[in-house]
C-alpha positions as CSV (number, residue, x, y, z in Angstrom):
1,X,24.8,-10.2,274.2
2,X,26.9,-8.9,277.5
3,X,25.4,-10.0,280.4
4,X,27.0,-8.4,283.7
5,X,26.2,-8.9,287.3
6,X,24.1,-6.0,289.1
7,X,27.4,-5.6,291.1
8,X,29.5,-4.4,288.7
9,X,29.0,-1.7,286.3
10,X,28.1,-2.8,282.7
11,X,31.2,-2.8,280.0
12,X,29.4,-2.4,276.7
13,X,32.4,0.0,275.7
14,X,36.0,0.1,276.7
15,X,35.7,2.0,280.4
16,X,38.6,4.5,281.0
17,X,41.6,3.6,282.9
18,X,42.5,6.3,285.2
19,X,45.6,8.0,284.2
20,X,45.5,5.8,281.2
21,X,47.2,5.5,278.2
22,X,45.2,7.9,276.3
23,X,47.6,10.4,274.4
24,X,47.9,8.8,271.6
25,X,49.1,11.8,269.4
26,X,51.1,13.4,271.5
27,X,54.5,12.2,270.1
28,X,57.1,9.9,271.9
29,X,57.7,9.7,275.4
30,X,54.0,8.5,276.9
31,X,53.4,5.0,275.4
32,X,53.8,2.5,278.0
33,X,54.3,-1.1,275.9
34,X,51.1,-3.4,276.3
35,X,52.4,-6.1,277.6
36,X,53.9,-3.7,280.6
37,X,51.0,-2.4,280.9
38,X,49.3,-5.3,281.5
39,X,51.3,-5.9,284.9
40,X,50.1,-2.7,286.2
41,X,46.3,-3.1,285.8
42,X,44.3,-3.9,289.0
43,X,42.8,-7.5,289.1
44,X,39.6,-6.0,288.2
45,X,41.0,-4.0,285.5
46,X,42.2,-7.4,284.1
47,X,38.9,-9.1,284.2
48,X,37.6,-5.9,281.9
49,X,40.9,-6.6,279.7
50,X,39.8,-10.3,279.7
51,X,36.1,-9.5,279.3
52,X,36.8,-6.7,276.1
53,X,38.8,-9.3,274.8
54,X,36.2,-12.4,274.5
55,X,33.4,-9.5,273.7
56,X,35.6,-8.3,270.6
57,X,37.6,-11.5,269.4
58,X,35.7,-14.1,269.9
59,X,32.1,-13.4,271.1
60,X,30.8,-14.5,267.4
61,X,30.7,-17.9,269.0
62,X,28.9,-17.2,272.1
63,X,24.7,-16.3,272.5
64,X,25.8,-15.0,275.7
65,X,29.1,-13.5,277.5
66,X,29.0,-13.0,281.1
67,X,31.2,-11.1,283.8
68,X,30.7,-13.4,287.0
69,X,34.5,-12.4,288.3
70,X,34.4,-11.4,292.8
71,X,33.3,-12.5,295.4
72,X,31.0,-16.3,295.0
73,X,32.2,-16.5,291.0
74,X,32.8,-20.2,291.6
75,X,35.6,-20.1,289.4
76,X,34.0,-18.4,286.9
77,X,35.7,-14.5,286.0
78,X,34.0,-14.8,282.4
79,X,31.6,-16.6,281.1
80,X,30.9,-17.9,277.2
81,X,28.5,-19.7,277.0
82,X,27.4,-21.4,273.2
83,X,24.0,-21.6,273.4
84,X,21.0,-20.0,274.5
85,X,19.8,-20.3,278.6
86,X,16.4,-22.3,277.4
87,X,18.8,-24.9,275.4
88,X,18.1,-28.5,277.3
89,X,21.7,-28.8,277.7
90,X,23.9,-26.1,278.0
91,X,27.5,-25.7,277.0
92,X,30.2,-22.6,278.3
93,X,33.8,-22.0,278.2
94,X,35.0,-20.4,281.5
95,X,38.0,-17.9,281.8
96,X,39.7,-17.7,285.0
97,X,42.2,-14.9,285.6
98,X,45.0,-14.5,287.5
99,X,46.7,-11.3,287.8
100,X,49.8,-11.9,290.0
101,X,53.4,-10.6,289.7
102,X,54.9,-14.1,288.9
103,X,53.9,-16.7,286.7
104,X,51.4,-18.8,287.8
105,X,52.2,-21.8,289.6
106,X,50.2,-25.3,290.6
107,X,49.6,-23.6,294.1
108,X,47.8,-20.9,292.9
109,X,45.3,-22.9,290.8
110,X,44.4,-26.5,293.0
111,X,41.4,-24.5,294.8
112,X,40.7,-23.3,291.0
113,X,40.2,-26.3,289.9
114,X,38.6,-27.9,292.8
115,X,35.6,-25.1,292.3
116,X,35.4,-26.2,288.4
117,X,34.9,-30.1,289.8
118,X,32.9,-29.3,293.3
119,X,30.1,-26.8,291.3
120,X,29.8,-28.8,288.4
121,X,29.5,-31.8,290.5
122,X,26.9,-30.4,292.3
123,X,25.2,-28.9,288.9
124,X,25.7,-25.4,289.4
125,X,27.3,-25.1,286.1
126,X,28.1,-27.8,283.3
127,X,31.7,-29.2,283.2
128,X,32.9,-26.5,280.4
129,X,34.5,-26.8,276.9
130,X,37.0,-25.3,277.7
131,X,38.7,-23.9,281.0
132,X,41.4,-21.0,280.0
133,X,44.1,-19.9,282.8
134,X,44.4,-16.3,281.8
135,X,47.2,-14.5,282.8
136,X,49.4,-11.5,282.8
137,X,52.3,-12.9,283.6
138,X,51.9,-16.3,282.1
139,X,52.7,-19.5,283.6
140,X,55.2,-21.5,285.4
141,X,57.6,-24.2,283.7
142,X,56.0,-26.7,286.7
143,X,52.4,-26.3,286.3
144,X,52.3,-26.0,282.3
145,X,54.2,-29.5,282.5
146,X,50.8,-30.5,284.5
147,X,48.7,-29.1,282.0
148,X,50.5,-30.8,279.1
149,X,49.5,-34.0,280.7
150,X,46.3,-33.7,282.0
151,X,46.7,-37.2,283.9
152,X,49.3,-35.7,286.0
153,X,46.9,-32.7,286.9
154,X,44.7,-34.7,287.9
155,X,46.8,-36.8,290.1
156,X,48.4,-33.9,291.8
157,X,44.9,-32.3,292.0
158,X,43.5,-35.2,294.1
159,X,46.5,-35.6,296.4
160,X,46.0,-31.9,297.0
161,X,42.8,-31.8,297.8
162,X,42.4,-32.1,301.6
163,X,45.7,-29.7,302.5
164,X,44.2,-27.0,299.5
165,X,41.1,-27.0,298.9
166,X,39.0,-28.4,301.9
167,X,37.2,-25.0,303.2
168,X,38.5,-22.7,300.3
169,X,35.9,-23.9,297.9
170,X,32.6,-23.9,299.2
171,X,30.8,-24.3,302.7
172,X,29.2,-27.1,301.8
173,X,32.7,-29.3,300.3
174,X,33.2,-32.9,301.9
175,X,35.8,-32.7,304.4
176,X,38.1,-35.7,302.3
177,X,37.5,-35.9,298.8
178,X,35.5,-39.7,299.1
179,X,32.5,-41.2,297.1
180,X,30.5,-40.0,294.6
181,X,32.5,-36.7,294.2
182,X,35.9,-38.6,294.2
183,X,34.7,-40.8,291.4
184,X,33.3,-37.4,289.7
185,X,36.9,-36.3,290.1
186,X,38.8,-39.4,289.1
187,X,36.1,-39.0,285.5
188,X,36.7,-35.3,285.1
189,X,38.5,-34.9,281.9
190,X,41.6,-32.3,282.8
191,X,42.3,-31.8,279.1
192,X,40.1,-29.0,279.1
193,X,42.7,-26.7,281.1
194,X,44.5,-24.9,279.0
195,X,46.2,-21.5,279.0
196,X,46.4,-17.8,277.2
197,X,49.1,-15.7,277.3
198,X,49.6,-12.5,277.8
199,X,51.1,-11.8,274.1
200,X,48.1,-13.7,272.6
201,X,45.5,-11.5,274.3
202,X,47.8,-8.2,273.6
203,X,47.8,-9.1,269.9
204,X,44.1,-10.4,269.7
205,X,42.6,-7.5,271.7
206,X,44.3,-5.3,269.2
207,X,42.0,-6.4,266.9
208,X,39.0,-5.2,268.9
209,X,37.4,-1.6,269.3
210,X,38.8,-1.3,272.4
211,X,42.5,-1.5,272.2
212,X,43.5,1.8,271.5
213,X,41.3,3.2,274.9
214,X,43.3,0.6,277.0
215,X,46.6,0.8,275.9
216,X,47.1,4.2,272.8
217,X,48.2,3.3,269.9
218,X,51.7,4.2,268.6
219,X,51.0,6.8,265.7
220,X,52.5,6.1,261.9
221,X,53.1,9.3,260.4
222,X,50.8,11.0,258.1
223,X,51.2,10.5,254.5
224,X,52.5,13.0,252.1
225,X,49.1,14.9,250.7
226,X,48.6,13.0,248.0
227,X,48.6,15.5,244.5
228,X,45.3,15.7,242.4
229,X,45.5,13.7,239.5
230,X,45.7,15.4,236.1
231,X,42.0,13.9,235.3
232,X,39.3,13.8,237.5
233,X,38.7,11.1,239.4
234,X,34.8,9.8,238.3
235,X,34.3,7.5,241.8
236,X,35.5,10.3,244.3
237,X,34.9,13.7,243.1
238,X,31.9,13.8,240.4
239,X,29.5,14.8,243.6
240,X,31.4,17.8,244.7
241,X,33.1,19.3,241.4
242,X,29.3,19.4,239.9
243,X,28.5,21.6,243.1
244,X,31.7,24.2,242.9
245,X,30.9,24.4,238.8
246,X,27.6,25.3,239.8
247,X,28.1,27.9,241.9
248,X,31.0,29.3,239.5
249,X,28.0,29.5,237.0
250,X,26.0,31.3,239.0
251,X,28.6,33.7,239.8
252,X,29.7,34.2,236.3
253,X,26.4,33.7,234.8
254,X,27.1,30.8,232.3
255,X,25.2,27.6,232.7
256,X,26.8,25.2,232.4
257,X,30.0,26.2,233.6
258,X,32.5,23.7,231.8
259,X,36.3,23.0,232.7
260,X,36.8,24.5,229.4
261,X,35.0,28.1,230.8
262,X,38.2,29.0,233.0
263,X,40.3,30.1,230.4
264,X,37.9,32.9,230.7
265,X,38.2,33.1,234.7
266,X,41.6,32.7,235.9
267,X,40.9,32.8,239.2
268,X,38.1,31.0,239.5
269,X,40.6,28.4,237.6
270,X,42.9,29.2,240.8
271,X,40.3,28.4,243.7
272,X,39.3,25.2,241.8
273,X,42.7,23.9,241.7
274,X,43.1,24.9,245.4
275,X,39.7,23.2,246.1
276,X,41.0,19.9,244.6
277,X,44.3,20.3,246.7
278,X,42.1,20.6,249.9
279,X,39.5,17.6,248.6
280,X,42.7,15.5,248.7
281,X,44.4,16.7,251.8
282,X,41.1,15.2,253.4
283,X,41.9,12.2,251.4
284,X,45.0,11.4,253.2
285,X,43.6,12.5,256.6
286,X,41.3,9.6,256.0
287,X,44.5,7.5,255.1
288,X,45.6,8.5,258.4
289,X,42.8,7.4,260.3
290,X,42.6,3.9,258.6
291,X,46.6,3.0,259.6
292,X,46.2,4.3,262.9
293,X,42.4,3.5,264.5
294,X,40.4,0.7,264.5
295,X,37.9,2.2,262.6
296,X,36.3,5.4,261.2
297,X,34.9,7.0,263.9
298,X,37.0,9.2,264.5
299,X,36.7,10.8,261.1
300,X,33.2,10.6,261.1
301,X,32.4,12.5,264.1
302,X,35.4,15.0,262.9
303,X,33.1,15.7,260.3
304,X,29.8,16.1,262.0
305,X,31.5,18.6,263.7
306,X,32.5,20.3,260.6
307,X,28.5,19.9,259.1
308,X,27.5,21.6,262.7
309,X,30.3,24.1,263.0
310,X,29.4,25.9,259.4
311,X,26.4,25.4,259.6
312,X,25.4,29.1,260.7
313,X,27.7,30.2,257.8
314,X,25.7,28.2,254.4
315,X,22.4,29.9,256.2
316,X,24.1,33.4,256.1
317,X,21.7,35.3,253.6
318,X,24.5,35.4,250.4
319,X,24.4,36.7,246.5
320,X,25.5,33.7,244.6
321,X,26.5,30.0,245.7
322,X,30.1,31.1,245.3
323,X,29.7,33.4,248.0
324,X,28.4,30.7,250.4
325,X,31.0,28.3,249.5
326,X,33.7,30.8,250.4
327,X,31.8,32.2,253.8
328,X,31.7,27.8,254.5
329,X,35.2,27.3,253.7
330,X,36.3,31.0,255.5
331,X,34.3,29.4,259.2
332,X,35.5,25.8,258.1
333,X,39.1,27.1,258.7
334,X,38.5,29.2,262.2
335,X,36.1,26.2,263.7
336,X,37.6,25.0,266.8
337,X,37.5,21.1,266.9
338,X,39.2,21.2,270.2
339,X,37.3,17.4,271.4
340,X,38.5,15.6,268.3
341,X,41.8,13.5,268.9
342,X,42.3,14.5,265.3
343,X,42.7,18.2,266.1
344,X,46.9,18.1,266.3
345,X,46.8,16.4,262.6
346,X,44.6,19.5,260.7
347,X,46.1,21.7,258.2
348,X,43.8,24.2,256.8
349,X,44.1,22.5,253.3
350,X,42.1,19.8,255.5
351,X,39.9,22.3,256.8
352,X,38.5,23.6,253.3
353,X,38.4,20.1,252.3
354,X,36.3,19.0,255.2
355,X,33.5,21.6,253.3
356,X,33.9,19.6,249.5
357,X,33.8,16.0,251.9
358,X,30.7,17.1,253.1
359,X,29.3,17.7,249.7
360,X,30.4,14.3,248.5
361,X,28.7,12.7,252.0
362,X,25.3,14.5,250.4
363,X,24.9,16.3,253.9
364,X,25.3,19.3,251.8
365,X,23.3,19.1,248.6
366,X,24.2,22.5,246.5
367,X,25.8,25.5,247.0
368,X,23.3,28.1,244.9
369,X,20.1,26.5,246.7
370,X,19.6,25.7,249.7
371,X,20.8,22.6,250.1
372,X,21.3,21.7,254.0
């Protein structure tokens, strides 16, 4: 579940960037590498990069995920927490980000740190699992030797406290780090700093359904339309080949019509050999889809759009089922799909073939009845 903060607008899906990186099939020239990218998001933008990433990669292992980043997030930008907010003892992983234009060094992270030991301390939060440094730039040689020995974090922590963190942590912070919060500090195990980098996060968010609305996607061409095999093929075309042999009955008034009946109809023979060709076409539009998206939506709603586009064409009063399947297939190829990101990639093979797909989907039951 994605908890956010009433300040903040929620983030169930991937929010637009503004002039983002959203033409995806427009050819060379716009794709602006991810990891570039990255460097040129807002800080708030970041925490959404951040957030999208623990929602999609590795929420499975959280009951809750939570967006605390701003003003009084106690060194908390994101939030997993393990188990559920009635648990007697809860656990949490916290990610803090830092989007600066250098790596991050020790200086930028001792008030950080001091928040993690001061609110824990004082039982806002648990001490975490795990406290992740996230980054778009990575870190510095000097403080990743600190966090590689967590000893020497701590040291240098404590001998920073008064000059960097006294005042920048909370109003309520001991002027010298003394008694029962020094001790706290001198306990607090500084092996759960650790950092992700920017190519980690690139790579892993690809993964996620939100990649391609952050950062495109670099387009792999389409495959060559794959050829109808000599046979049919009993898994992917039994559903629609029994509707168009159907409505060839109909039309030439033999029932059954057989694969062996278009000796007698050459040209029915004809537009069931095109048919095929545009039933495949679709095929490798859907190949398409699955090497360039993260998953079938795309396709999906392409064809909705299709079933809802011809639709006024199947009702249009006809003689025979042959008749509708041509008026379906005629509307199929001058229906304007102009809000699919698919539109650049349709051929009207695909077009025709969008009408046998929807057959196979069931949303179109038979060509002679009525079978919307």
């Amino acid at each position: 579940m994605l908890v956010v903060p009433t300040q903040f607008a929620p983030v169930p899906v991937a929010p637009p960037w503004p002039g983002g990186n959203l033409n995806r099939l427009m050819g060379p020239g716009a794709y602006i590498e991810p990891i570039k990218r990255l460097s040129i998001f807002s800080p708030e933008e970041f925490e959404i990069f951040v957030l999208q990433w623990v929602e999609g990669h590795v929420s499975q292992k959280y009951s809750e995920v939570q967006w605390r980043g701003g003003a009084g997030d106690k060194g908390r930008d994101v939030v997993g927490w393990l188990n559920h907010s009635n648990s007697p003892v809860r656990e949490c992983d916290i990610y803090q980000c830092k989007h600066y234009d250098t790596p991050v060094t020790p200086e930028d992270i001792w008030k950080e740190l001091a928040k993690v030991c001061y609110f824990s301390f004082i039982g806002d939060y648990p001490i975490p699992n795990n406290y992740y440094i996230v980054t778009c730039k990575g870190v510095g040689n000097s403080l990743q030797d600190l966090i590689d020995k967590p000893s020497n974090l701590k040291k240098e922590l404590i001998d920073k406290w008064d000059k960097k963190c006294v005042g920048k942590v909370g109003k309520n912070i001991p002027g010298k780090l003394v008694g029962p919060l020094k001790d706290w500090v001198d306990n607090f195990d500084f092996s759960i700093v650790k950092t992700l980098s920017p190519s980690r996060l690139i790579t892993e968010h690809s993964n996620t359904r939100f990649h391609p609305y952050v950062f495109g996607i670099t387009v792999k061409a389409r495959p060559t339309p794959i050829t109808p095999p000599a046979n049919i093929d009993d898994k992917k075309e039994v559903r629609y080949i029994k509707c168009i042999l159907e409505a060839y009955g109909e039309h030439a008034n033999i029932k059954p019509f057989k694969i062996e009946s278009f000796s007698a109809y050459p040209m029915l023979k004809k537009h069931f050999e095109n048919s095929r060709i545009s039933f495949y076409s679709v095929e490798t539009l859907k190949e398409f889809v699955r090497d360039n998206f993260p998953d079938n939506s795309h396709f999906d709603s392409l064809l909705t759009d299709f079933e809802r586009g011809t639709f006024h064409s199947f009702c249009r009063p006809c003689n025979t089922g042959f008749e509708r399947m041509i008026n379906v297939c005629d509307s199929a190829v001058q229906l304007a799909v102009d809000s699919s990101i698919l539109k650049p990639q349709l051929t009207p093979d695909d077009r025709a073939g969008m009408c046998h797909h929807l057959v196979n989907e069931g949303r179109i039951q038979s060509w002679v009845q009525n079978g919307r």
